[in-house]
C-alpha positions in Angstrom: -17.6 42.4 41.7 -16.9 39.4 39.2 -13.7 39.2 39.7 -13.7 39.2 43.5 -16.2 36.4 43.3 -14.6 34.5 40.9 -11.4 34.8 42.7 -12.9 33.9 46.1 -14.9 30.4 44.3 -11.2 29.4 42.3 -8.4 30.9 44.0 -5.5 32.2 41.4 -3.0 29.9 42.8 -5.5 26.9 42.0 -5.3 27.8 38.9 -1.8 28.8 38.3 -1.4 24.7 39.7 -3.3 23.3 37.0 -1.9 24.9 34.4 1.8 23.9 35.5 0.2 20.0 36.0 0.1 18.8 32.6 -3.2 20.6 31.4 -1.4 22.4 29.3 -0.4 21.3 25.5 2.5 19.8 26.8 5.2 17.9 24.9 2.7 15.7 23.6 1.0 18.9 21.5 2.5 16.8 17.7 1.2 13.2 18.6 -2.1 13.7 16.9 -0.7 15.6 13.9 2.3 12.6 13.5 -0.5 9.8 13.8 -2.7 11.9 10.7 0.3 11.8 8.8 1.2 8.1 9.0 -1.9 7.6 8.6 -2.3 9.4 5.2 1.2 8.1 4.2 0.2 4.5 4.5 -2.6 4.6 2.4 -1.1 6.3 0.0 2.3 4.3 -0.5 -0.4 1.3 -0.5 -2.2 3.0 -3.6 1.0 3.5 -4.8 2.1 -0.1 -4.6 -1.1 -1.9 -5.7 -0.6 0.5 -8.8 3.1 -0.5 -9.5 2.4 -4.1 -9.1 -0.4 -3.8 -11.9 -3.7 -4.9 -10.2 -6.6 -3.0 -12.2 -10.1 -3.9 -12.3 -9.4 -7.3 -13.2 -6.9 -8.5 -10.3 -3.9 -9.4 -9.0 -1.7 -10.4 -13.0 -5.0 -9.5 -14.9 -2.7 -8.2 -17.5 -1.0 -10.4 -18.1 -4.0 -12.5 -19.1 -5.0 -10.4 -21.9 -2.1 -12.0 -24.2 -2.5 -15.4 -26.2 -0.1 -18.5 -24.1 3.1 -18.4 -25.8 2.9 -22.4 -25.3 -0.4 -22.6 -27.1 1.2 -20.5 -29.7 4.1 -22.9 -29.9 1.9 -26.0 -30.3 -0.1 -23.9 -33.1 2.8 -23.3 -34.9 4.4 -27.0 -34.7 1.0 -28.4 -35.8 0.4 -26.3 -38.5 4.0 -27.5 -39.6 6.4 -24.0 -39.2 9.0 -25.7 -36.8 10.2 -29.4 -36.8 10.1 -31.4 -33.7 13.2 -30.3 -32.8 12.9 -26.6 -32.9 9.3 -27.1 -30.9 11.4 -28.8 -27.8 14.0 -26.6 -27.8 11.6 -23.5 -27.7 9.3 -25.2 -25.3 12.3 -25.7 -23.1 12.8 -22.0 -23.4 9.7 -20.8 -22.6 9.2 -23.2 -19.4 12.9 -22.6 -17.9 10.9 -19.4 -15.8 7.8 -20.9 -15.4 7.5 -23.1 -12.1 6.1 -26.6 -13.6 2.7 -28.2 -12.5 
């Protein structure tokens, strides 16, 4: 008795329609699982990166901060009287070739 009245409120064919009108999983079924993935990806190769580049508690270059200047160094070592003047400006010379100047 169910069955005849389910089948006289939602005929078969009704239903046999729907199912073949894009109710159905579809080819669309791996969209969600693709966009989880990307997702995870991303913030992972970002963890990744931030860890390569250094950046720990204390920032962007914090370790390289923890050193003493090499040019302060320098200075300390002409005033104190280990290099002549000429030794200092050739060093110094050295040391700013890779550093962009202020």
């Amino acid at each position: 008795m169910l069955t005849a009245l389910t089948g006289a409120v939602v005929p078969t064919e009704a239903v046999a329609h729907v199912a073949h009108a894009g109710w159905g999983p579809g080819p669309w079924w791996f969209v969600f699982p693709l966009l989880w993935f990307l997702l995870f990806a991303s913030v992972i190769f970002l963890v990744a990166r931030r860890a390569r580049r250094g950046w720990g508690p204390g920032g962007p270059g914090a370790w390289r901060a923890a050193g003493p200047d090499p040019v302060a160094i320098l200075g300390e070592r002409y005033a104190r009287g280990e290099i002549d003047e000429q030794e200092y400006r050739s060093r110094l010379a050295v040391l700013r070739e890779g550093r962009p100047q202020p």
